[in-house]
C-alpha positions in Angstrom: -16.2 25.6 -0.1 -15.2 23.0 -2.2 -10.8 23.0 -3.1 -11.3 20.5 -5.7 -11.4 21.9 -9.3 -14.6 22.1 -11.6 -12.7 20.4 -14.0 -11.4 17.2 -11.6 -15.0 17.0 -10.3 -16.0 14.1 -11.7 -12.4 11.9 -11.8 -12.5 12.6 -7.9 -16.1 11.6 -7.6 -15.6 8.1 -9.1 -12.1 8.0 -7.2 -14.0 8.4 -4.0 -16.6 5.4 -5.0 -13.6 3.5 -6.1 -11.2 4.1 -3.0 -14.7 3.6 -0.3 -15.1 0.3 -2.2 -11.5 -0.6 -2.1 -11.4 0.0 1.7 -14.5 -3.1 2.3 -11.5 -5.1 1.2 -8.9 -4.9 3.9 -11.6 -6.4 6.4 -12.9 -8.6 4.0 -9.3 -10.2 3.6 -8.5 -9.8 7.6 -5.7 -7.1 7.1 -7.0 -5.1 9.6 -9.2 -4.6 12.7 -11.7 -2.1 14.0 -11.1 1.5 12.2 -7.0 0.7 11.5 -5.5 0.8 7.6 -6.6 3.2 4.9 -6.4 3.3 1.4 -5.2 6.4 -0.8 -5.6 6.9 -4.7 -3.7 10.1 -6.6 -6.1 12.5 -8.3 -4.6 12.2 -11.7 -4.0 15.9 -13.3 -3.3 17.7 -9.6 -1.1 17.5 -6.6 -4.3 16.1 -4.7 -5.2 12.4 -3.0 -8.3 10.9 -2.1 -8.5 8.8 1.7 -10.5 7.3 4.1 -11.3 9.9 7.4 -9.6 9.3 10.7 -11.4 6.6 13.4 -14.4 6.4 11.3 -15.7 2.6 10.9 -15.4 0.5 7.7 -19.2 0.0 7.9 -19.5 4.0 7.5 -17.0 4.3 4.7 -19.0 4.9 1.9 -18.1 7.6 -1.0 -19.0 10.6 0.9 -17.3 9.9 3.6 -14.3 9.7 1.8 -11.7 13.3 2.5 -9.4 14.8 -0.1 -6.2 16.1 0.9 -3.1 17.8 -0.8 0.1 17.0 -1.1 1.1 18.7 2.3 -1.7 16.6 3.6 -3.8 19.6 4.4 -7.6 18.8 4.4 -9.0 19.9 1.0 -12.6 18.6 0.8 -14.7 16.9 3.6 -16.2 17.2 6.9 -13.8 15.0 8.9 -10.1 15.1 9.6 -8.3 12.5 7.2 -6.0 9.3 8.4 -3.5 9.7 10.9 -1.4 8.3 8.4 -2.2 10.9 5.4 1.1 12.5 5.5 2.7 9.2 5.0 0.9 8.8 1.6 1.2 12.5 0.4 5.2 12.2 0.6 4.8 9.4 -1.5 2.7 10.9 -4.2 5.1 13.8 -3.9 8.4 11.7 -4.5 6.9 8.9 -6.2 5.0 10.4 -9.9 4.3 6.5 -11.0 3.2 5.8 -7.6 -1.0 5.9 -7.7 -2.5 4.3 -4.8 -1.0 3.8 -1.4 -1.9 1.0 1.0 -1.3 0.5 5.1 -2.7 -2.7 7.1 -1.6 -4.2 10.4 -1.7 -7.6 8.9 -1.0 -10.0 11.2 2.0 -11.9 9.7 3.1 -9.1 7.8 3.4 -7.0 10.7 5.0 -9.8 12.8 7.6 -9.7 11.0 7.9 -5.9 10.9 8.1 -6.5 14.7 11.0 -8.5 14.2 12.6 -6.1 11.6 13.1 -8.9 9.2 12.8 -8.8 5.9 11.1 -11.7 4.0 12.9 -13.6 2.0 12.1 -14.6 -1.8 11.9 -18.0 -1.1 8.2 -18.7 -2.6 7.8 -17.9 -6.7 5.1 -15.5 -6.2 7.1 -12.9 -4.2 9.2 -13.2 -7.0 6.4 -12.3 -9.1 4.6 -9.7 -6.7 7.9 -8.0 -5.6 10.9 -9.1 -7.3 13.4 -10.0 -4.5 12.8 -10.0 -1.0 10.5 -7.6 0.8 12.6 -5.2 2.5 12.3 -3.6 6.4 12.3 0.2 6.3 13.2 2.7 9.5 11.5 3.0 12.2 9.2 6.3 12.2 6.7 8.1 14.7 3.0 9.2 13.5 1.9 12.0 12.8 4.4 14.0 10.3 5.8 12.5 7.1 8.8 10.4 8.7 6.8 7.3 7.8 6.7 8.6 4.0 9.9 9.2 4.4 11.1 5.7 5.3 8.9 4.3 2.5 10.2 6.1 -0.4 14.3 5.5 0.6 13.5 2.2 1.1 11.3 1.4 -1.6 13.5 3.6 -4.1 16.1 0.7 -3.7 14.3 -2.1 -4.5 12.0 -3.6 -6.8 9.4 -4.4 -4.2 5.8 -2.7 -3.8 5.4 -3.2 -0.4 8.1 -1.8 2.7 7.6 -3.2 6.2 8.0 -0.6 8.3 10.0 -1.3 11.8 7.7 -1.9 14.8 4.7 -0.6 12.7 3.0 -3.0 9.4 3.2 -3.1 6.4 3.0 0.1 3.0 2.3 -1.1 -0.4 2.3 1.0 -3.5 0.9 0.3 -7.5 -0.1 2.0 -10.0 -3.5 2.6 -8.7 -5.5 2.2 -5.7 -6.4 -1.3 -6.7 -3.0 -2.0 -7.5 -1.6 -1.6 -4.0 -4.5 -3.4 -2.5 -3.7 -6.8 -4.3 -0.2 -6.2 -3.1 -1.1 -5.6 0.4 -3.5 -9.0 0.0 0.2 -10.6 -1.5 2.0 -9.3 1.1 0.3 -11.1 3.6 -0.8 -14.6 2.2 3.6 -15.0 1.5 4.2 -13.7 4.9 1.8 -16.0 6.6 3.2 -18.8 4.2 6.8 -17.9 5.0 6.6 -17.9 8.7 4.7 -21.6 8.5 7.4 -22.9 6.5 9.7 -21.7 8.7 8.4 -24.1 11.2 9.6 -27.2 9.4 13.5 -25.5 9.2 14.6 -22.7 7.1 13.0 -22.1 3.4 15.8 -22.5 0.6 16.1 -18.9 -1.1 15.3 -18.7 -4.9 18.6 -17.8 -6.7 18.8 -14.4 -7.6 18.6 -15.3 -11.5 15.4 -16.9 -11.4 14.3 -14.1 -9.6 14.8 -11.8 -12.7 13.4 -14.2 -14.7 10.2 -15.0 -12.6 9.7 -11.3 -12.1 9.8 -10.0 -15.9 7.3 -12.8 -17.1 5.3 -11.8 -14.5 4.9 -8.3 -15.0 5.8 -8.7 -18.6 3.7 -11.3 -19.8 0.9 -12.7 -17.3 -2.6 -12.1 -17.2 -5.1 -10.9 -20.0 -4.1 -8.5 -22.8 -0.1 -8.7 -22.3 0.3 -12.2 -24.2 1.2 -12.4 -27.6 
């Protein structure tokens, strides 16, 4: 029987076309390989969040495949148990209330340099833009419980950046939606793959920290369609 309320019957319903569409994108932009990464998107109105299931193929993730879980991660609608990682995303939501959608990849270069435990450094104008400093290295943390969620929120609670790599692990983005966080996860890749290629010509000159601000604040202040004056 059905957890999800009559009245959130339809926002979930579209949120699980939305996040099964969302998911064709990590392959699509090579952030991940065989059934690894998910996407998450907050039911608005309830402590509830809608995912991809766990070891299930992107060529089956359609909308009914998709699971709902609650904050505790505990299955609330679906047939199949959801990502490994769902605990990771309900701590988010839980600590996070402008937080809407919650991405992981393996990304190649963005997880090579979570393998290093190295942040990257704003040395390119559109991490200034994206993430507004440097993109920060959180804790290292174990599946399975929310120590990964954990590690996301302390780091990302001191910083400006949507997207934390995790030690030894890959890369969390966050945004305002589901769509949000997968353009940042996109981002987060294309400047670490950028970085690390500059880096073999000698080391990138850092953008000073004023410019930062200023790069940052037009960006989210003032680019794209309907912000403008």
């Amino acid at each position: 029987m059905s957890g999800v309320p009559a009245s959130l019957r339809s926002v979930v319903d579209a949120l699980k076309v939305e996040v099964a569409a969302l998911h064709a994108e990590l392959p699509r932009n090579a952030l991940v390989v065989w059934t690894a990464g998910n996407v998450s998107a907050r039911v608005p109105g309830a402590d509830l969040l809608v995912i991809k299931p766990s070891g299930v193929s992107y060529d089956e993730l359609d909308a009914d495949a998709m699971v709902v879980c609650d904050f505790d991660a505990n299955l609330v609608e679906g047939t199949r148990n959801p990502s490994s990682d769902t605990a990771a995303h309900a701590y988010v939501y839980r600590h996070m209330s402008t937080v809407g959608g919650v991405v992981h990849t393996h990304s190649d270069y963005a997880t090579a340099w979570a393998a290093r435990r190295e942040p990257i450094p704003c040395v390119l104008t559109m991490i200034a833009d994206e993430f507004g400093g440097d993109i920060p290295v959180g804790p290292f943390a174990l599946i399975g419980d929310d120590s990964i969620g954990r590690g996301i929120v302390e780091t990302l609670s001191a910083s400006r950046s949507r997207a934390v790599l995790m030690a030894n692990h890959g890369p969390f983005t966050i945004g305002k939606d589901a769509r949000d966080a997968v353009k940042a996860a996109v981002m987060v890749e294309d400047v670490a793959r950028t970085v690390h290629l500059a880096r073999a010509y000698g080391e990138p000159s850092r953008i000073d920290q004023a410019d930062i601000d200023r790069l940052y604040q037009r960006y989210q202040n003032v680019y794209g369609q309907g912000t403008q004056k």
